[in-house]
TORZA-743174 format. One record per atom (N, C-alpha, C, O): x, y, z; atom name; residue number from 1; residue in one letter; chain. Coordinates in steps of 0.1 Angstrom, whole numbers, plus 2048, in hexadecimal, padded with zeros to 3 digits. Atoms other than C-alpha are relative to their C-alpha. Layout:
+-----+-----+-----+-------+-----+---------+--------+
:   X :   Y :   Z : atomo : num : residuo : cadena :
+-----+-----+-----+-------+-----+---------+--------+
:   X :   Y :   Z :    CA : NUM :       A :      A :
...
+-----+-----+-----+-------+-----+---------+--------+
// end
This chain:
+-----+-----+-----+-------+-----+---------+--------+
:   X :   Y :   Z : atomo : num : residuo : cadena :
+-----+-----+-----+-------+-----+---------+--------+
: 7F9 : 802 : 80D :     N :   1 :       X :      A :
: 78F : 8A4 : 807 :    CA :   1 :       X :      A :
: 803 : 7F1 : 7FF :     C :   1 :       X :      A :
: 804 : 7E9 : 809 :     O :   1 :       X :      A :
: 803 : 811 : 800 :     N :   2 :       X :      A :
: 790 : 880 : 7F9 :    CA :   2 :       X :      A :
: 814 : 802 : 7FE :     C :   2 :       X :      A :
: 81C : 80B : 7FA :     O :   2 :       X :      A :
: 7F5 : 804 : 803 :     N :   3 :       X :      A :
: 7AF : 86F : 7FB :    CA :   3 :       X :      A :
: 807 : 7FA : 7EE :     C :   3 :       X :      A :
: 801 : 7F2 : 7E7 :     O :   3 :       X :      A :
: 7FA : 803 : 809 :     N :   4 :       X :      A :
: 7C6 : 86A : 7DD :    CA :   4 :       X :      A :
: 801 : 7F0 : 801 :     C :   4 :       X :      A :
: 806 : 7EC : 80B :     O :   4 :       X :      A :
: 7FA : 809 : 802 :     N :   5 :       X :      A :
: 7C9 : 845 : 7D2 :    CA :   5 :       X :      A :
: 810 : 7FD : 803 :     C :   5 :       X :      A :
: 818 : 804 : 7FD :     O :   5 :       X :      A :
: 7F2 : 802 : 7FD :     N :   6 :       X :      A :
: 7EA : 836 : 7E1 :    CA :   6 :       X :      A :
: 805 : 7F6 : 7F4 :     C :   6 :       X :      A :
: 800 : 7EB : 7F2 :     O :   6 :       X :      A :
: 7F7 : 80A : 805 :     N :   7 :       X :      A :
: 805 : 828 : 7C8 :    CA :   7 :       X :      A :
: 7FE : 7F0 : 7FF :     C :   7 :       X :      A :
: 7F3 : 7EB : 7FD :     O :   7 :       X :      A :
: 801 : 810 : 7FC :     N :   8 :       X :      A :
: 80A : 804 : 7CC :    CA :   8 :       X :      A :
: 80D : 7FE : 806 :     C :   8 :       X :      A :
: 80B : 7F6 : 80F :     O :   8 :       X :      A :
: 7FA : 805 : 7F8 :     N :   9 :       X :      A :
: 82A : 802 : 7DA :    CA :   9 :       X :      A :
: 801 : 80B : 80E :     C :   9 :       X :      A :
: 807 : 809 : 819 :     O :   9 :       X :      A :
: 802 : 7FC : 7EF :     N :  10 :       X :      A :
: 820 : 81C : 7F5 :    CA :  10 :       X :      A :
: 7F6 : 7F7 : 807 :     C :  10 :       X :      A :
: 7FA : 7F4 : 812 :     O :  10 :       X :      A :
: 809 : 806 : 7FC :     N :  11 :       X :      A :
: 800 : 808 : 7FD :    CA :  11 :       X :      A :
: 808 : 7EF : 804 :     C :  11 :       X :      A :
: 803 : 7E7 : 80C :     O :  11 :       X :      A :
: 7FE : 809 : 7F9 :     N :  12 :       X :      A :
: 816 : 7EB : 801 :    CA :  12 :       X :      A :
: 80A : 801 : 80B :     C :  12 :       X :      A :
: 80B : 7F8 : 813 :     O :  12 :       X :      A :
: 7FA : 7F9 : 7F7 :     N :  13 :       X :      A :
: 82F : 7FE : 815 :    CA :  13 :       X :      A :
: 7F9 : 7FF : 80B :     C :  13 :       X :      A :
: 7FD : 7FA : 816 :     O :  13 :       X :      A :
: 809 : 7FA : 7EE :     N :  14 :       X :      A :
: 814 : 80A : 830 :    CA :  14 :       X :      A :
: 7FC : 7F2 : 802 :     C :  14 :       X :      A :
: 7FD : 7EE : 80E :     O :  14 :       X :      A :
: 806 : 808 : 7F4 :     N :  15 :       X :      A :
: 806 : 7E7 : 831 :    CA :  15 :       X :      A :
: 80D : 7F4 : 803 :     C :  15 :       X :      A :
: 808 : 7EB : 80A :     O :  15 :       X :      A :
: 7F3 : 803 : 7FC :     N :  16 :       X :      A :
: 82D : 7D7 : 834 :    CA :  16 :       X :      A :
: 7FE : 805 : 810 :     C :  16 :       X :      A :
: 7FA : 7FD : 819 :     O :  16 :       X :      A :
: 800 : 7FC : 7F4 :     N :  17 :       X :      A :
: 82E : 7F1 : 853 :    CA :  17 :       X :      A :
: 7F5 : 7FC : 808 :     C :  17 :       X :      A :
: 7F5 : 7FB : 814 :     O :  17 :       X :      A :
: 80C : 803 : 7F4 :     N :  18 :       X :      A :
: 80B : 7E8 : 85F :    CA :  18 :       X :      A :
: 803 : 7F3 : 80A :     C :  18 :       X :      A :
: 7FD : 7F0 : 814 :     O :  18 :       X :      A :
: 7FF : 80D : 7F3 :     N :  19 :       X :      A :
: 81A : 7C9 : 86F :    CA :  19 :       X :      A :
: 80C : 7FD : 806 :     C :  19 :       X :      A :
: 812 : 7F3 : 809 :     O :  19 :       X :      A :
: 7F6 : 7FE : 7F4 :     N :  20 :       X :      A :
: 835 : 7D9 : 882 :    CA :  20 :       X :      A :
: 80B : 809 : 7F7 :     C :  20 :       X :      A :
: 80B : 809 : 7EB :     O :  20 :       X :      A :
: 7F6 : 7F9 : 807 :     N :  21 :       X :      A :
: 855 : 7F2 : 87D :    CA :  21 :       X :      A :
: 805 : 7F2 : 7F6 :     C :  21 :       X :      A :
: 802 : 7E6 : 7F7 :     O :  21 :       X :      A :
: 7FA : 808 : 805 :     N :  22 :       X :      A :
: 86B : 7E7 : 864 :    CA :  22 :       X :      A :
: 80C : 80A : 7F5 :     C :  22 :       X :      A :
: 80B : 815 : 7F0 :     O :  22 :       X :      A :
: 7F7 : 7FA : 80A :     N :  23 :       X :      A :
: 88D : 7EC : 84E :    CA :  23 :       X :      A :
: 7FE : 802 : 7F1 :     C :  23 :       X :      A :
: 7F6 : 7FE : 7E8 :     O :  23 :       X :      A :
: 801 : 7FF : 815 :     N :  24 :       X :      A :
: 892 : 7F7 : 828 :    CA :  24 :       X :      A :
: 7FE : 7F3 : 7FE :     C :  24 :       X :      A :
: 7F3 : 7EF : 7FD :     O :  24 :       X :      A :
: 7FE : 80C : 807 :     N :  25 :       X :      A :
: 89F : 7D5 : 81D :    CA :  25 :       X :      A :
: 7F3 : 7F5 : 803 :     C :  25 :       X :      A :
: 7ED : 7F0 : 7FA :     O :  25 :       X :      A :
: 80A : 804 : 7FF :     N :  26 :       X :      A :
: 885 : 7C4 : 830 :    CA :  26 :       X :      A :
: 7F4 : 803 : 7FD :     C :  26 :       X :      A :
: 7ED : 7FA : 7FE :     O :  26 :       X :      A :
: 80C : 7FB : 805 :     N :  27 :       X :      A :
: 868 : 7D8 : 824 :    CA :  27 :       X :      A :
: 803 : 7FE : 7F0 :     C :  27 :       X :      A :
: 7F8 : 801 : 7EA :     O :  27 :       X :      A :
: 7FD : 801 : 810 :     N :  28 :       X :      A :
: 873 : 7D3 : 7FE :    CA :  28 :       X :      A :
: 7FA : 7ED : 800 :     C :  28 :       X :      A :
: 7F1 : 7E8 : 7FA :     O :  28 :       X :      A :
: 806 : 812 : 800 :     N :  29 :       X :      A :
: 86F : 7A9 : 808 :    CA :  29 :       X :      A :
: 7F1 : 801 : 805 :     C :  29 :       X :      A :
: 7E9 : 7F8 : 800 :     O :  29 :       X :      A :
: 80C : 803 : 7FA :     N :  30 :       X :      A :
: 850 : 7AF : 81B :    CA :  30 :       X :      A :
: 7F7 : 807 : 7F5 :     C :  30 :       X :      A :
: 7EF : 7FF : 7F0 :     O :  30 :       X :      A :
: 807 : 7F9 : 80E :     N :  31 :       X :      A :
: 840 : 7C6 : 7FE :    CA :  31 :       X :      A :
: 7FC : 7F2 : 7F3 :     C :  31 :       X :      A :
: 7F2 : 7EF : 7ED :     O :  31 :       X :      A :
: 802 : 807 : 80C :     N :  32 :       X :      A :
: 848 : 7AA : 7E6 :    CA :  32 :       X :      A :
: 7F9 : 7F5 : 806 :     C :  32 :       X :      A :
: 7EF : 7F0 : 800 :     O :  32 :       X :      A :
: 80A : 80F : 7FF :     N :  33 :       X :      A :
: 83A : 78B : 7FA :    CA :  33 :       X :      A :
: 7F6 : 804 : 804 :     C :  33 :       X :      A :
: 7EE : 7FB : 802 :     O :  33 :       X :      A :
: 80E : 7FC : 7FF :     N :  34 :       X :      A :
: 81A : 79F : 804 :    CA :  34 :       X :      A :
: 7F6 : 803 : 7F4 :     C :  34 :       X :      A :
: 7EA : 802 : 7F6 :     O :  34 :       X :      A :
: 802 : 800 : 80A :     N :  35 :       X :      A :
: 815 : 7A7 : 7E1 :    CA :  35 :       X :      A :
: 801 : 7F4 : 7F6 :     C :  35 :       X :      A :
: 7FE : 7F4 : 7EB :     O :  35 :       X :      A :
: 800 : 80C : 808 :     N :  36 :       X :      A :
: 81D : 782 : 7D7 :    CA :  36 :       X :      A :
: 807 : 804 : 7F5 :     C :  36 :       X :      A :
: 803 : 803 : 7E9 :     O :  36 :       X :      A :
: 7F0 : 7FD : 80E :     N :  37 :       X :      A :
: 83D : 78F : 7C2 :    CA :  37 :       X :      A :
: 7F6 : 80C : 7F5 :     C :  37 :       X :      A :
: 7F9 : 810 : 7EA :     O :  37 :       X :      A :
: 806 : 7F3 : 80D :     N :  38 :       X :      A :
: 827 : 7A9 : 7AF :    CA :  38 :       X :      A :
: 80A : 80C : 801 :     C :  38 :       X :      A :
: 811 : 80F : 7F7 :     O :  38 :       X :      A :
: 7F7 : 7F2 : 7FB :     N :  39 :       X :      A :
: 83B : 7C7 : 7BF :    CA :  39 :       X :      A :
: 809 : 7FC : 807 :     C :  39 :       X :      A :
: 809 : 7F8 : 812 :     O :  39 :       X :      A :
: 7F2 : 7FD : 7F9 :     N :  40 :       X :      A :
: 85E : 7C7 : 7C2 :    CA :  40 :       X :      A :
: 80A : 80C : 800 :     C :  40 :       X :      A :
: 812 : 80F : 7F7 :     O :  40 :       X :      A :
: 7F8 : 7F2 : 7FF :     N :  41 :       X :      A :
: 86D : 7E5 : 7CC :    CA :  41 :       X :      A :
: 808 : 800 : 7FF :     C :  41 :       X :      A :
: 80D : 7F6 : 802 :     O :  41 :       X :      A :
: 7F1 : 7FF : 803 :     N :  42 :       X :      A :
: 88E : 7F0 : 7C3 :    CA :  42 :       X :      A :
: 800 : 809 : 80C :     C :  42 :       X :      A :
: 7F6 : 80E : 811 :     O :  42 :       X :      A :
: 7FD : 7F7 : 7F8 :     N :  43 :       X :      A :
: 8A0 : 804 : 7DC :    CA :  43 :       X :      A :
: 7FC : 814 : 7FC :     C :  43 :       X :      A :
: 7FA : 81C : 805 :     O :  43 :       X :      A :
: 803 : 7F2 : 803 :     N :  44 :       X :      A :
: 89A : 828 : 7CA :    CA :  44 :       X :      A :
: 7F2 : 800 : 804 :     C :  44 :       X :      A :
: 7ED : 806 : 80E :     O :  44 :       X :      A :
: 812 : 7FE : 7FE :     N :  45 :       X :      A :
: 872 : 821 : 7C7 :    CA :  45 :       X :      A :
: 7FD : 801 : 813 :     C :  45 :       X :      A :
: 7F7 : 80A : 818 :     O :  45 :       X :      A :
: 801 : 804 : 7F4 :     N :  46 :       X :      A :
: 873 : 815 : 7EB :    CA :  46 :       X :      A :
: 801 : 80E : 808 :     C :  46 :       X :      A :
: 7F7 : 814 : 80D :     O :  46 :       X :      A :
: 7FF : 7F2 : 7FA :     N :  47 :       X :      A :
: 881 : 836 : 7F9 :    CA :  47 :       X :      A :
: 7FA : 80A : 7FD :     C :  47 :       X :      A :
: 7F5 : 812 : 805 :     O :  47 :       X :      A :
: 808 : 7F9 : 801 :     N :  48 :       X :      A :
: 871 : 849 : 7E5 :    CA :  48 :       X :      A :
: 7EE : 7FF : 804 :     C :  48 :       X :      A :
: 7E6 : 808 : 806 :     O :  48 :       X :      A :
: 80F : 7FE : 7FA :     N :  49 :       X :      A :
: 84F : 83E : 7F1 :    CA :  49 :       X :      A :
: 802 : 800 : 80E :     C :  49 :       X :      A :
: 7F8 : 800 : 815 :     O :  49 :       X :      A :
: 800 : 7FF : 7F0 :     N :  50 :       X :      A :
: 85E : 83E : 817 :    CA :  50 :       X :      A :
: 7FE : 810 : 7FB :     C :  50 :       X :      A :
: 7F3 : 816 : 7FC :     O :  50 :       X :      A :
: 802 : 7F0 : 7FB :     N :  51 :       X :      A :
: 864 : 862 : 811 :    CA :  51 :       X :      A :
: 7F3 : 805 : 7FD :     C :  51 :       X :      A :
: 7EF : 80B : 807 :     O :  51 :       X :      A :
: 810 : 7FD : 801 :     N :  52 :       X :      A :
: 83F : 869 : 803 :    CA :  52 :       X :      A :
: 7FA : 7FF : 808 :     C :  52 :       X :      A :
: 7F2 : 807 : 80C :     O :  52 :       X :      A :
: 80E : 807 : 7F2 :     N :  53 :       X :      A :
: 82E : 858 : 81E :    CA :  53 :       X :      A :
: 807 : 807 : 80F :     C :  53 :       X :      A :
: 7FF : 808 : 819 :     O :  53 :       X :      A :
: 7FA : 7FA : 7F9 :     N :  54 :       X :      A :
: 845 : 869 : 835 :    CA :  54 :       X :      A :
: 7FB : 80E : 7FF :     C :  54 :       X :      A :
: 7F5 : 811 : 809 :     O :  54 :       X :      A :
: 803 : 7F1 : 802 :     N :  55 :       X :      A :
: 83F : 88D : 82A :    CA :  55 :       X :      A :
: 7F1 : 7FC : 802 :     C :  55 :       X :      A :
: 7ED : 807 : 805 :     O :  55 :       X :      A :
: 80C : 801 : 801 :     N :  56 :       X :      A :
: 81B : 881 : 82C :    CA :  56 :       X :      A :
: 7FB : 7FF : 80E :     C :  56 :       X :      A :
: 7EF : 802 : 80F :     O :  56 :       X :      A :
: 802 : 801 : 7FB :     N :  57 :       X :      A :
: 81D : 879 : 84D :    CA :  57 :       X :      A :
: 7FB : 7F1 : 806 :     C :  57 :       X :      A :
: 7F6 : 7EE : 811 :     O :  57 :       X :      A :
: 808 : 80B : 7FD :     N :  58 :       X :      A :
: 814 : 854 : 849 :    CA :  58 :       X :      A :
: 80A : 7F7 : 804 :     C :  58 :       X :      A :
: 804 : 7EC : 808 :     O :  58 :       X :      A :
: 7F4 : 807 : 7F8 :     N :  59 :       X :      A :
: 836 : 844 : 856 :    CA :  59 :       X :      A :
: 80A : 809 : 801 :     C :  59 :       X :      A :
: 80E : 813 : 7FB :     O :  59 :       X :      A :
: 7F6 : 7F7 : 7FC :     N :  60 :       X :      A :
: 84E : 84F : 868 :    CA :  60 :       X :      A :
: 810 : 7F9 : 805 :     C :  60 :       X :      A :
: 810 : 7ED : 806 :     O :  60 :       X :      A :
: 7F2 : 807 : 801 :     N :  61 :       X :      A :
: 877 : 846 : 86E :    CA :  61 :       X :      A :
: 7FB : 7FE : 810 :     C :  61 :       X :      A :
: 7F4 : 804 : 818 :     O :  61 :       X :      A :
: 803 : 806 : 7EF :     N :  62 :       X :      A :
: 878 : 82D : 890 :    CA :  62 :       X :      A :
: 80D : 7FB : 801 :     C :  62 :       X :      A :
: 80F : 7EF : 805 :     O :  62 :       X :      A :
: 7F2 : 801 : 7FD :     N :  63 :       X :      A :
: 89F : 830 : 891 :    CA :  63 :       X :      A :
: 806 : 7F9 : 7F6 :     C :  63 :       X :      A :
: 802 : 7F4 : 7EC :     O :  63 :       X :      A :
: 7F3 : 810 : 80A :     N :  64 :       X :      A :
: 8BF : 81C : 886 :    CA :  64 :       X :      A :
: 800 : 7F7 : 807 :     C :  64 :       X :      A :
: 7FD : 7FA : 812 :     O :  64 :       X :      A :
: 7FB : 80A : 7FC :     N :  65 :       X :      A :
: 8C6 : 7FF : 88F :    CA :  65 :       X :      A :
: 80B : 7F4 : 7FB :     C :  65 :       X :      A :
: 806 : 7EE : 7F1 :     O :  65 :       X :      A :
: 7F2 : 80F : 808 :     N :  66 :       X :      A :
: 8E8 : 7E1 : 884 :    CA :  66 :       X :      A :
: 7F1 : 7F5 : 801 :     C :  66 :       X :      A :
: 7E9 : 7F3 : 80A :     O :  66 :       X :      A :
: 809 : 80A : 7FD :     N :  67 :       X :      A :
: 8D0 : 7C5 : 87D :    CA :  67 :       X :      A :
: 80B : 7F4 : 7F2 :     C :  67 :       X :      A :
: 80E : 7F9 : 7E7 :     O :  67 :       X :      A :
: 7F5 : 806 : 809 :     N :  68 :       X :      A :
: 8E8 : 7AA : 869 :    CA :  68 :       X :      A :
: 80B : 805 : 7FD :     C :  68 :       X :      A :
: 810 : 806 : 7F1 :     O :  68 :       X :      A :
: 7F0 : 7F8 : 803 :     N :  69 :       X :      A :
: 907 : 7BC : 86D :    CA :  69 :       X :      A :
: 7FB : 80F : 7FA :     C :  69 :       X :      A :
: 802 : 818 : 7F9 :     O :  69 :       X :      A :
: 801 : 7F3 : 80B :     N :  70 :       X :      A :
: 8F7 : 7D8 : 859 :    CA :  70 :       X :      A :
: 7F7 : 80F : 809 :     C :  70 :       X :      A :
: 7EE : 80E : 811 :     O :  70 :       X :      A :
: 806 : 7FA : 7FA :     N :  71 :       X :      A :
: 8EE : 7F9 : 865 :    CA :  71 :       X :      A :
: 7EC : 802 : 7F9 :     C :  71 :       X :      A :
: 7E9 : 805 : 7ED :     O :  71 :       X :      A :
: 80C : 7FB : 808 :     N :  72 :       X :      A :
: 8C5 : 7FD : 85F :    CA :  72 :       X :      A :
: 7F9 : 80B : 803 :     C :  72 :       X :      A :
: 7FB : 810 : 80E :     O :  72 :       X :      A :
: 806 : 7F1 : 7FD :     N :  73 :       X :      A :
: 8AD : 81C : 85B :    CA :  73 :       X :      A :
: 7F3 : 7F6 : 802 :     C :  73 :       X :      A :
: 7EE : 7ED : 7FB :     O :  73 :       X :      A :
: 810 : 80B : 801 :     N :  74 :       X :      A :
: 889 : 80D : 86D :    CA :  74 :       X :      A :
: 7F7 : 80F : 7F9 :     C :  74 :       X :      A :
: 7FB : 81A : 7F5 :     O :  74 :       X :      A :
: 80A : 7F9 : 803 :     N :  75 :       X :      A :
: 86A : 81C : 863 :    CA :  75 :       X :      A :
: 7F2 : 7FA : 806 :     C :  75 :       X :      A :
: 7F1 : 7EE : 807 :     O :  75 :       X :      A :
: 80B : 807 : 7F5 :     N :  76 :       X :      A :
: 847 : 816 : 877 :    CA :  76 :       X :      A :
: 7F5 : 809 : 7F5 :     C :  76 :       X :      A :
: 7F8 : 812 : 7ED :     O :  76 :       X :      A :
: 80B : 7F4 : 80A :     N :  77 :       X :      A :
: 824 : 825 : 867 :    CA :  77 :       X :      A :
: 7F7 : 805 : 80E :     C :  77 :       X :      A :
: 7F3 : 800 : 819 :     O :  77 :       X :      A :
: 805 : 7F4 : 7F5 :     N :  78 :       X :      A :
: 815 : 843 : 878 :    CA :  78 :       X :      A :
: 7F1 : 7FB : 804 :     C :  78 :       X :      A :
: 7EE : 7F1 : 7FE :     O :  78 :       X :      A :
: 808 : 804 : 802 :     N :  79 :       X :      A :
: 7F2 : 841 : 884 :    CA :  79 :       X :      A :
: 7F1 : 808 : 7F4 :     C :  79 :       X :      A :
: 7E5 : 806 : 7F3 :     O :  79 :       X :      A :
: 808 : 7FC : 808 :     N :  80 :       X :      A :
: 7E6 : 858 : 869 :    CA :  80 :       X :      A :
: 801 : 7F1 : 7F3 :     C :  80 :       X :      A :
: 7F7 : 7EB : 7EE :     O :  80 :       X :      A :
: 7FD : 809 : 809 :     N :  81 :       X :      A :
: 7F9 : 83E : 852 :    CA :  81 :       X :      A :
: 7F5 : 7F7 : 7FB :     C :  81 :       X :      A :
: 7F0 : 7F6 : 7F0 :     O :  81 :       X :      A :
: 80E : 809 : 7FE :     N :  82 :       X :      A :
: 7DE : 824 : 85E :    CA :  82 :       X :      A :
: 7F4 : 800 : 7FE :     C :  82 :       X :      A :
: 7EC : 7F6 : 7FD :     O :  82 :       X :      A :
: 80D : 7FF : 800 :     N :  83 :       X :      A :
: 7C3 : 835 : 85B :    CA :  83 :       X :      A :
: 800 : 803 : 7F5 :     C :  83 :       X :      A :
: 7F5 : 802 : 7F1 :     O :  83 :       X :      A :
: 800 : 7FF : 814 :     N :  84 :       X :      A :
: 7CD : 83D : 832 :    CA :  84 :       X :      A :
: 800 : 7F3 : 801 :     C :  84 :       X :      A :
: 7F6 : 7F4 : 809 :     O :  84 :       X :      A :
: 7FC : 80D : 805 :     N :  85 :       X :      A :
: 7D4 : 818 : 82E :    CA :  85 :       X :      A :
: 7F2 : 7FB : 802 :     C :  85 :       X :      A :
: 7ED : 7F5 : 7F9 :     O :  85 :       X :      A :
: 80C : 806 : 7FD :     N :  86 :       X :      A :
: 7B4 : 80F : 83B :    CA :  86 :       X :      A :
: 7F3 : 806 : 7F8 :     C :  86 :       X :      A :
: 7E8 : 800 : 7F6 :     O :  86 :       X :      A :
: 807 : 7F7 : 80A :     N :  87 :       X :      A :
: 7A3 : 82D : 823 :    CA :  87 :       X :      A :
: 803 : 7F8 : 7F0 :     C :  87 :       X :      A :
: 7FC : 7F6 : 7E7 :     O :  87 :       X :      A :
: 7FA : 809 : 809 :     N :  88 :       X :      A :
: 7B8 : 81A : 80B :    CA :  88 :       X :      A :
: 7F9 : 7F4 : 7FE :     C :  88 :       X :      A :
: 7F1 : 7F3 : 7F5 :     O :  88 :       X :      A :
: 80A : 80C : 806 :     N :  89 :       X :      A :
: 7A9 : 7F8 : 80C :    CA :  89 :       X :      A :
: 7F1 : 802 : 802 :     C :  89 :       X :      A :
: 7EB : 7F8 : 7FF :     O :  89 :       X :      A :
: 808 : 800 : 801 :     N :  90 :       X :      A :
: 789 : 806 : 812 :    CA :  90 :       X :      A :
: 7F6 : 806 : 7F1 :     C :  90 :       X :      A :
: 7EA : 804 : 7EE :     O :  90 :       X :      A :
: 7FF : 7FB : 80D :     N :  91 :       X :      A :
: 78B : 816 : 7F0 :    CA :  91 :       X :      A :
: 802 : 7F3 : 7F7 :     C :  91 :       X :      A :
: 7FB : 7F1 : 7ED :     O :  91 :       X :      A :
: 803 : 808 : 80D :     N :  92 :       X :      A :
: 793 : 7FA : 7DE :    CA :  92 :       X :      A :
: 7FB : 7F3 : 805 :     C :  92 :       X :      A :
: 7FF : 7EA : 7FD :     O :  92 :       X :      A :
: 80B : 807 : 7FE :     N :  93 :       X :      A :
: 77C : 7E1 : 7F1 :    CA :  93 :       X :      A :
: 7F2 : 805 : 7FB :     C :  93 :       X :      A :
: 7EB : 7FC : 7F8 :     O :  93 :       X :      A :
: 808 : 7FB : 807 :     N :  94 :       X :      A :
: 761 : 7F9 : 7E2 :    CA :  94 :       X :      A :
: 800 : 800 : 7F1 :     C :  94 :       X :      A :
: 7F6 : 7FE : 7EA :     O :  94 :       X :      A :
: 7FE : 804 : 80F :     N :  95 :       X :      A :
: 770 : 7F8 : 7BF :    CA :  95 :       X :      A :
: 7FF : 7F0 : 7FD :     C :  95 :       X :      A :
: 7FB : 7EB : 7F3 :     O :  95 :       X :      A :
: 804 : 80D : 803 :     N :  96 :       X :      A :
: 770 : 7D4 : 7C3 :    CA :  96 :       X :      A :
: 7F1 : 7FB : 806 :     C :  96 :       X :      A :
: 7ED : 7EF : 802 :     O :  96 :       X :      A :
: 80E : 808 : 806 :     N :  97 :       X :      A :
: 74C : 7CE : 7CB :    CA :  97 :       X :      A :
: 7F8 : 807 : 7F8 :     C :  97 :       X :      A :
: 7EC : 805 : 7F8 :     O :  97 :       X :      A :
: 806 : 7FC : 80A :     N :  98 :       X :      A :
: 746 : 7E4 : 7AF :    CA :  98 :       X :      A :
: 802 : 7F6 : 7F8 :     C :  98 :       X :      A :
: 7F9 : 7ED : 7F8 :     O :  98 :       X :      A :
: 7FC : 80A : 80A :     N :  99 :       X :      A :
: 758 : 7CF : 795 :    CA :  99 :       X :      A :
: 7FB : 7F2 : 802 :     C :  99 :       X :      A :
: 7FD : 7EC : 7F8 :     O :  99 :       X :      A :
: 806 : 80A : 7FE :     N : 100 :       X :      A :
: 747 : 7B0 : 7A4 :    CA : 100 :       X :      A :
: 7F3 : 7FE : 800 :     C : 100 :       X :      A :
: 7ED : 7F3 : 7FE :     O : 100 :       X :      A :
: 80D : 801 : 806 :     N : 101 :       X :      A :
: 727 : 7B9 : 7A1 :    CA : 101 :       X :      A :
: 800 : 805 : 7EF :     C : 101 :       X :      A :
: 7F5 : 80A : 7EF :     O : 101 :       X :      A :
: 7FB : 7F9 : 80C :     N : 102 :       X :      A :
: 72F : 7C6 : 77D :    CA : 102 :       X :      A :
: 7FE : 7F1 : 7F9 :     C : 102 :       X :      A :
: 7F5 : 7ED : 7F0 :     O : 102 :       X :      A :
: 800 : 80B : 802 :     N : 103 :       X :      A :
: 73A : 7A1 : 77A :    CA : 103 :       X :      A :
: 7F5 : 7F6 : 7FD :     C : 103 :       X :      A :
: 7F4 : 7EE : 7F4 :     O : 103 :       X :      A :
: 80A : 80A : 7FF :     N : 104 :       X :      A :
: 71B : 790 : 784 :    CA : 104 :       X :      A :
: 7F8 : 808 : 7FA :     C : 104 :       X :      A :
: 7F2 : 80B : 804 :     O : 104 :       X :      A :
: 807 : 7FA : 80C :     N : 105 :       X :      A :
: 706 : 7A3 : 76A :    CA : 105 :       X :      A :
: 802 : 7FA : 7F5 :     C : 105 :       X :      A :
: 80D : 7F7 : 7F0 :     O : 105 :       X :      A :
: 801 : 80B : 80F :     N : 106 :       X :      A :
: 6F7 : 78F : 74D :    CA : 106 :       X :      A :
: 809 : 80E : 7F7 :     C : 106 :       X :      A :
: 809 : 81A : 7FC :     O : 106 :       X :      A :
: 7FF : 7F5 : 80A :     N : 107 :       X :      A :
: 708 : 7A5 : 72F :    CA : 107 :       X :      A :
: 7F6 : 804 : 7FA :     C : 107 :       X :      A :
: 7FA : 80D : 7F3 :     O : 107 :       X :      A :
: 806 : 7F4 : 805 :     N : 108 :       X :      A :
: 6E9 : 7B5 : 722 :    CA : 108 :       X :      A :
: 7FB : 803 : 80C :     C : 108 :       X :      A :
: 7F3 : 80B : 80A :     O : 108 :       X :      A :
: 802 : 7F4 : 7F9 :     N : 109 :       X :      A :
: 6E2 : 7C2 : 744 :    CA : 109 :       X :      A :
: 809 : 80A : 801 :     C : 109 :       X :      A :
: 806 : 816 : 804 :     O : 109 :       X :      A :
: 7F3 : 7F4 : 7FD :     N : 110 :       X :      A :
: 701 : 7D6 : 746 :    CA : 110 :       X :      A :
: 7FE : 807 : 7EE :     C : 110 :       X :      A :
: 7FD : 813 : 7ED :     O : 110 :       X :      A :
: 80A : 7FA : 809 :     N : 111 :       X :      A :
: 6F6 : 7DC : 71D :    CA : 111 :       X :      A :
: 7F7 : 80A : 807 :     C : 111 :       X :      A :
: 7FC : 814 : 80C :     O : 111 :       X :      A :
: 809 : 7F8 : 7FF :     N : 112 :       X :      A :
: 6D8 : 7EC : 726 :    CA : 112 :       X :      A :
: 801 : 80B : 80D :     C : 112 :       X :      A :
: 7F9 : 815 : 80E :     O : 112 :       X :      A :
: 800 : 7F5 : 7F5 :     N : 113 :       X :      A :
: 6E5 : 7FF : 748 :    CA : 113 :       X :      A :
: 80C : 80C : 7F8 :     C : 113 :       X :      A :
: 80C : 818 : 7FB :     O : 113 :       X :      A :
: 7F4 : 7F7 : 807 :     N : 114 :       X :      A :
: 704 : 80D : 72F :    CA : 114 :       X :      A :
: 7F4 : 80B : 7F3 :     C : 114 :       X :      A :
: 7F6 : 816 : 7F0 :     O : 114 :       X :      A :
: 80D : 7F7 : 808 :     N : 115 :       X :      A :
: 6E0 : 819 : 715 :    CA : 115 :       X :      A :
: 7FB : 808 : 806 :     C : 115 :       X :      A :
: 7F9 : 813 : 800 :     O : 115 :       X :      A :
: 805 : 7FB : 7FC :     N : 116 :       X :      A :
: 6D1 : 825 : 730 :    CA : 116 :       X :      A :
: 801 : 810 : 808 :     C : 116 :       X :      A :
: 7F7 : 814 : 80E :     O : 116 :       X :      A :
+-----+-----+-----+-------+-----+---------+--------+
// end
């Protein structure tokens, strides 16, 4: 069965976790500077895509911990997790060397392959 396209703020979720556990509040900052401020998660979105990827088996809770006076919930990614994330950019490294050769097509070749 093919995999479902992942979201965007799960896909940057898993790859937040791919470079080590980590807290809510901290995964909301690391989401947004890996995305270059594209995705910034709010706290609701955020949980709700822990719990998705959770029920899915693709991260899992890696305790509490006080980290700045505050209590935190970590979270680490599973090794199925890794292996969707990596189905993930393999998916859309293929959609992008579609669209790139797409690119480098005079316009009436892509004419004449859309006639054809």
């Amino acid at each position: 069965m093919k995999s479902v396209e992942l979201r965007e703020p799960s896909f940057w979720v898993l790859t937040a976790l791919a470079g080590g556990r980590s807290h809510g509040y901290a995964l909301i900052q690391e989401t947004k500077s890996l995305s270059s401020g594209r995705v910034e998660l709010k706290v609701p979105t955020l949980y709700a895509a822990l719990d998705r990827l959770r029920e899915q088996g693709l991260v899992a809770p890696d305790g509490d911990e006080v980290t700045d006076g505050r209590l935190r919930r970590f979270f680490r990614l599973t090794d199925d997790g890794a292996a969707r994330l990596r189905e993930e950019i393999e998916r859309m490294e293929a959609n992008a060397r579609q669209a790139k050769s797409r690119l480098r097509m005079r316009p009436t070749q892509v004419a004449r392959k859309a006639m054809a």
